[in-house]
C-alpha positions as semicolon CSV with decimal commas, in nm:
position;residue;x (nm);y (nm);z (nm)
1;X;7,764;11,553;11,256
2;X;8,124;11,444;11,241
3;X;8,103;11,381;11,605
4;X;7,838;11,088;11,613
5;X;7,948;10,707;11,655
6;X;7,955;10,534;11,377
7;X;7,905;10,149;11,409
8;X;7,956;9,922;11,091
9;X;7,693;9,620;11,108
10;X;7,947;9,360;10,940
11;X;8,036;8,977;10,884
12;X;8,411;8,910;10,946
13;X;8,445;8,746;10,602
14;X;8,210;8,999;10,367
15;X;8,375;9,149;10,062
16;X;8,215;9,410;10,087
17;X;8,201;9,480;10,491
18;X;8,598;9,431;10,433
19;X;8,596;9,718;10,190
20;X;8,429;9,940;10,424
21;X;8,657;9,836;10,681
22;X;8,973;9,961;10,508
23;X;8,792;10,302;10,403
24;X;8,745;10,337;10,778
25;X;9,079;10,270;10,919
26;X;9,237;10,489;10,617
27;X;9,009;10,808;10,700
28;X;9,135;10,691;11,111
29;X;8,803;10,711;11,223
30;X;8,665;10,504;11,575
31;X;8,370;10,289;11,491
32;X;8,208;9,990;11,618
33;X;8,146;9,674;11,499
34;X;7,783;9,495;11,476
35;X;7,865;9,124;11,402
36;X;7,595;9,012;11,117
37;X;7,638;8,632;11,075
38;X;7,521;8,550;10,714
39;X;7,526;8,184;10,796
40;X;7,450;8,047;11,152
41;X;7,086;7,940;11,163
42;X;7,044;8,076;10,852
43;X;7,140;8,382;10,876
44;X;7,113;8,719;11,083
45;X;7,058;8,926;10,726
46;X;6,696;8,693;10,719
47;X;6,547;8,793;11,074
48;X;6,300;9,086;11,159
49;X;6,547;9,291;11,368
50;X;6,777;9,287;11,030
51;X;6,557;9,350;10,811
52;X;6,450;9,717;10,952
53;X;6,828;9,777;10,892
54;X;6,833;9,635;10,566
55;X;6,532;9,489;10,348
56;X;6,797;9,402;10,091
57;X;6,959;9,116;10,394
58;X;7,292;9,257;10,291
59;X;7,574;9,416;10,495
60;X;7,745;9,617;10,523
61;X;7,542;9,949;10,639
62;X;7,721;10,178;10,845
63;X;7,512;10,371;11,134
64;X;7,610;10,719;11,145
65;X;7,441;10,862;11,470
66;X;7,099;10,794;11,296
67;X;7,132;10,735;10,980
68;X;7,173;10,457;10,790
69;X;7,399;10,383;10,524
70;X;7,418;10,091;10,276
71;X;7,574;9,976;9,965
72;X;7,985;9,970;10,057
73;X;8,073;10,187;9,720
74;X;7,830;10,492;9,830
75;X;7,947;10,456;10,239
76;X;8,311;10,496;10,121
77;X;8,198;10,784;9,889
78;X;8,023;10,935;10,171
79;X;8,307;10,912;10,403
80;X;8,513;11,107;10,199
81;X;8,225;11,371;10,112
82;X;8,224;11,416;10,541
83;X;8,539;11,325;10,657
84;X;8,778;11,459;10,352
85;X;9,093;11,476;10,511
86;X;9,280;11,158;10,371
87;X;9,083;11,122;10,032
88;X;8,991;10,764;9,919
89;X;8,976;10,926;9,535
90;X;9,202;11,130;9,365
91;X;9,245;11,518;9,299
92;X;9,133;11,502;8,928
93;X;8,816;11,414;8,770
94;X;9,054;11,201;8,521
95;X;9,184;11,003;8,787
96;X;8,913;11,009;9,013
97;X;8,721;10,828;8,689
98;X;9,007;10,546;8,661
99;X;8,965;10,480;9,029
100;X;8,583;10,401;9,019
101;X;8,650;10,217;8,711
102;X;8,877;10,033;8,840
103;X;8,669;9,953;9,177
104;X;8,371;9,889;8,991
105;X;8,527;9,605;8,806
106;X;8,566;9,450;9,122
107;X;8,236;9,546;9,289
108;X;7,995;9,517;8,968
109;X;8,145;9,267;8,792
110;X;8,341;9,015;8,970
111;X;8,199;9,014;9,331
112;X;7,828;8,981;9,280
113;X;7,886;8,662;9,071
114;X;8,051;8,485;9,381
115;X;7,881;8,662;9,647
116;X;7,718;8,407;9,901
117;X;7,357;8,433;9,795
118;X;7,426;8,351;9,478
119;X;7,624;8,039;9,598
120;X;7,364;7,925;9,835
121;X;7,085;7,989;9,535
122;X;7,326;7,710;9,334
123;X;7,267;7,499;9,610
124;X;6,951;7,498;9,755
125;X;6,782;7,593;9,444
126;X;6,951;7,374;9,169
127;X;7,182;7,167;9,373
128;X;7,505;7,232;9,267
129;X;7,741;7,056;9,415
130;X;7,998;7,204;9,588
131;X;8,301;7,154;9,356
132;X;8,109;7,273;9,040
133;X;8,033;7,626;9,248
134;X;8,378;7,656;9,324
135;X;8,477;7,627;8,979
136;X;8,148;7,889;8,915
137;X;8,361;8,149;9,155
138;X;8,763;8,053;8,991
139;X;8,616;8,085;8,651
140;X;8,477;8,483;8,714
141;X;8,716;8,569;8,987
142;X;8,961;8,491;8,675
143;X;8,795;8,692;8,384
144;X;8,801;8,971;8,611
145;X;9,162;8,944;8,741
146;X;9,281;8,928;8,377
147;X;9,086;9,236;8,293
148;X;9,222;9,391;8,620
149;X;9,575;9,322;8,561
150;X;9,558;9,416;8,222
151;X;9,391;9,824;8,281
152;X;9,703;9,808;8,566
153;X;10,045;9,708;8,364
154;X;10,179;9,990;8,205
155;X;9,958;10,245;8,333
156;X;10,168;10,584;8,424
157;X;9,899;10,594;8,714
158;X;9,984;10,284;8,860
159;X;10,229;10,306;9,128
160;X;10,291;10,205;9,470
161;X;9,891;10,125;9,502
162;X;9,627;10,102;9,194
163;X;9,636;10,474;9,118
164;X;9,914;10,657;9,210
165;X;10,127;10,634;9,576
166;X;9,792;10,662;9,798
167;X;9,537;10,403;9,873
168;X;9,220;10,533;9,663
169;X;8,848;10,276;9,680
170;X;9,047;10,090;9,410
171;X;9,261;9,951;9,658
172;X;8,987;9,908;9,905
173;X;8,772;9,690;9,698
174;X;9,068;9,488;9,569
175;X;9,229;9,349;9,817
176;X;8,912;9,155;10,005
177;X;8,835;9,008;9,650
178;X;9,250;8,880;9,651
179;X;9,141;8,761;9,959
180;X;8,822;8,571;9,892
181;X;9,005;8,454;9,527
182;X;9,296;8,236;9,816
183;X;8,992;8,092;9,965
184;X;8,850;7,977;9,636
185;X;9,186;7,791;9,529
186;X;9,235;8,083;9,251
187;X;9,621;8,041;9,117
188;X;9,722;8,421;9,110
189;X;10,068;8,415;8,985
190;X;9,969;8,554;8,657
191;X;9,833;8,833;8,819
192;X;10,152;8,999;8,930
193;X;10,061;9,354;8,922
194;X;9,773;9,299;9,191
195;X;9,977;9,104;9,420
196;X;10,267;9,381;9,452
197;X;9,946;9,626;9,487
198;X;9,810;9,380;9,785
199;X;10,160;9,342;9,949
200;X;10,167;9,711;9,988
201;X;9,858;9,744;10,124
202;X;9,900;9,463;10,353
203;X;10,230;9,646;10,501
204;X;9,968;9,944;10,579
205;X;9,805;9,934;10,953
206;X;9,516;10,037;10,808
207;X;9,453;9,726;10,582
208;X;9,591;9,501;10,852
209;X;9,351;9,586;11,065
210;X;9,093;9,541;10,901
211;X;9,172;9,197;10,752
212;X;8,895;8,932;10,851
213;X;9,069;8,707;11,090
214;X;9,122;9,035;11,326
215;X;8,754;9,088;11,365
216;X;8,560;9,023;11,659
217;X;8,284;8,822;11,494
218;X;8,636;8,607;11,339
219;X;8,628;8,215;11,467
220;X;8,873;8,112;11,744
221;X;9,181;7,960;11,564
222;X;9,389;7,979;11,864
223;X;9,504;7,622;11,967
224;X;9,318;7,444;12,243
């Protein structure tokens, strides 16, 4: 089973595609990329085709020969359940409870609430304008950052990364939502924990390459 492809069906900007992306490169495993555009004509995640994939018009899900997976937090957990060598949790059930904590406050509590259906709801829905959903995004981008940073400073299992000196899913999760927080304007200076955890990661091949302007679905930003 180890042996079959694996393609990730994935949008170059998606939180949660990103996440996967990391997990990926960390374990050092080949896989192929399935652009999913969640915007163009309204969407990929909205036509037929997608939908066999995934009635839930979400990405990512990861084909494994052929099966597949969805929801990012389970495919990382399965990756390390069939691929173990390079865990993305720790040893200990103490630690390896810190780590989902610790990703969960990014992937169940911060993320959903600026995820781009929920955006586009604001605006087709109830017209929000666009400066009042930014300020939607800052405001829970920032409760959760302050909660983040807070469960990191002064933790004896905070270290190079968020749980000791190995990338775990903490990691994985947190630095697309840094990400997505510079795109929303989000000041993170008080935040200083998370941004030494991201410039480690960031020096890492495996988090480089896996950042979204290095995808193939990315837009052209080359001059001319």
């Amino acid at each position: 089973m180890t042996n079959e492809p694996l393609c990730l069906h994935s949008y170059w900007r998606s939180s949660a595609a990103y996440r996967v992306r990391i997990g990926l490169n960390l374990k050092g495993l080949q896989y192929d990329i399935a652009p999913v555009h969640l915007v163009r004509d309204g969407g990929d995640q909205h036509k037929p085709g997608y939908l066999d994939i995934n009635p839930q018009r979400l990405v990512p899900v990861l084909q494994h020969g052929q099966r597949l997976l969805r929801q990012s937090m389970a495919i990382l957990e399965y990756l390390d359940e069939v691929w173990p060598d390079k865990p993305l949790l720790p040893a200990t059930a103490r630690d390896r409870q810190r780590v989902r904590a610790l990703a969960e406050v990014i992937a169940c509590d911060i993320h959903p609430l600026n995820n781009l259906r929920v955006l586009q709801y604001f605006e087709r829905d109830w017209g929000v304008p666009q400066p009042e959903r930014d300020v939607w995004a800052r405001h829970w981008m920032q409760v959760g950052f302050e909660a983040f940073e807070a469960l990191l400073q002064d933790n004896p299992a905070t270290d190079t990364f968020c749980n000791g000196r190995v990338p775990t899913v903490a990691d994985c999760c947190l630095i697309p939502q840094v990400y997505n927080a510079r795109r929303f304007g989000v000041d993170l200076a008080p935040y200083p924990t998370l941004l030494r955890i991201e410039r480690a990661c960031l020096a890492l091949p495996a988090f480089e390459a896996a950042r979204p302007e290095r995808q193939p679905d990315a837009p052209d930003t080359s001059p001319g």
